[in-house]
Each structure stands twice: as structure tokens, then as C-alpha cells.
C-alpha positions as CSV (number, residue, x, y, z in Angstrom):
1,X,-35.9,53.7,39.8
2,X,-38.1,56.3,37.9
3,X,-37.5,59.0,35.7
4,X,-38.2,62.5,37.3
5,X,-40.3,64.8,34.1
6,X,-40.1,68.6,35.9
7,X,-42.6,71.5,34.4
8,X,-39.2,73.1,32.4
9,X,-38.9,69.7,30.6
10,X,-35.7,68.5,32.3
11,X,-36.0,64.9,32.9
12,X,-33.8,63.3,35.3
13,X,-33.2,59.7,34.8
14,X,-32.8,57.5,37.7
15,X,-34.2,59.2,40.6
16,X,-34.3,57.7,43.9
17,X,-37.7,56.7,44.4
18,X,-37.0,53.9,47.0
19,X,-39.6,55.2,49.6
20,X,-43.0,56.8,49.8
21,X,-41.2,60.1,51.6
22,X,-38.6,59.7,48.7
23,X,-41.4,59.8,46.1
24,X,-43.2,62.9,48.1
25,X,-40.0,65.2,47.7
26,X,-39.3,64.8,44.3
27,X,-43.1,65.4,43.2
28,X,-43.9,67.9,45.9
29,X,-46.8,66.6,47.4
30,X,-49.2,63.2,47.6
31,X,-49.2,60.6,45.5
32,X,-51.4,59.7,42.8
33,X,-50.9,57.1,40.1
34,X,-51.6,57.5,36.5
35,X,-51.9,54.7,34.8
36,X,-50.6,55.1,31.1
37,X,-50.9,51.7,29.3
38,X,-49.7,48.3,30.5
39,X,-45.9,49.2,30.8
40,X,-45.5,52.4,32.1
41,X,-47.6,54.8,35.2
42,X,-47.0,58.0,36.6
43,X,-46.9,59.8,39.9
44,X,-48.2,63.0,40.3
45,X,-49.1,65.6,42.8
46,X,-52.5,64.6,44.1
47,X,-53.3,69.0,44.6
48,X,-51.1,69.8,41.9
49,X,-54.1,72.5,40.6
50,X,-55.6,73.1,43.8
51,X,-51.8,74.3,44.4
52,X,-52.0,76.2,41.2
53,X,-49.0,74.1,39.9
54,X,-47.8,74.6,36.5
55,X,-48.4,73.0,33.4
56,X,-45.9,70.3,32.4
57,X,-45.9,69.7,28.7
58,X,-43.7,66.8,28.6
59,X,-45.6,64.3,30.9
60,X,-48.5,65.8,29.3
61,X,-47.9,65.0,25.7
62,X,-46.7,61.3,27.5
63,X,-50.4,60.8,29.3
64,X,-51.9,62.9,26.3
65,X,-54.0,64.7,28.8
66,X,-52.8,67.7,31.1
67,X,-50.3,66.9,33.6
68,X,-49.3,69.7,36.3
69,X,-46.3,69.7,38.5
70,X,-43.0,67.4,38.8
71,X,-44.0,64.2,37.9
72,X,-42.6,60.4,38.4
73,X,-42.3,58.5,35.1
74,X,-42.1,54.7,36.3
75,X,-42.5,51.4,34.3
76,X,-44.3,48.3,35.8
77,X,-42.3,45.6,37.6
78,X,-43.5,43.0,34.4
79,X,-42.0,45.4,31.9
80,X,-38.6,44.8,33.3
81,X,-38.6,41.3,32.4
């Protein structure tokens, strides 16, 4: 499961991010990862500027770069443990 960050700062905990289409939806668009450090990534919209998405100041403070778009908040498989 993954947290959903949106560009109004509404995070939705526990999305359902069980399959690639799943992931696609929620983000609106291809995947790219974005590593954060060694616990914790994110998904965001591959074209989020070339689709002139919006600015999301949540998951950018988060990757302390700019973030557009919905993004996928997700922590690595070895941080559950």
C-alpha cells in the first residue's frame, strides 16, 4: 500500500496500488520512481510538466526538490521489517 500526496495537499493513506494500471490512475500518467533515501520512493507522472501539471508542495517539501502532479508516497519492502 502507498500513500496518495495530491497537488491540494490531501493525502490519502492506503491507496490501492496493487497493479501497474492501479498505480497509472491514481498518478494520472507513467510511472517514474523517485528515490528519496533508503526507506521511502515516490511515483510520479513521468510528463507531469510537459502536461503543465501543478506544483505539489507537500511531496515537494518530502523530495526537497519540485514535485508536480498526484504523487505515490511508498516505502521499500526492507523498511517494513
Amino acid at each position: 500500500m502507498a500513500d496518495l500526496i495530491k497537488i491540494n495537499g490531501e493525502i490519502i493513506k492506503d491507496v490501492d496500488d496493487s497493479s501497474l494500471a492501479k498505480k497509472q490512475k491514481l498518478i494520472g500518467g507513467y510511472l517514474e520512481y523517485c528515490p528519496l533515501d533508503e526507506h521511502s520512493f515516490m511515483y510520479v507522472d513521468e510528463e507531469g510538466l510537459i502536461k503543465g501539471r501543478q506544483a505539489n508542495p507537500v511531496a515537494s517539501a518530502i523530495a526537497n526538490r519540485m514535485i508536480v502532479g498526484d504523487v505515490l508516497l511508498c516505502l521499500n519492502d526492507s523498511a517494513h521489517e
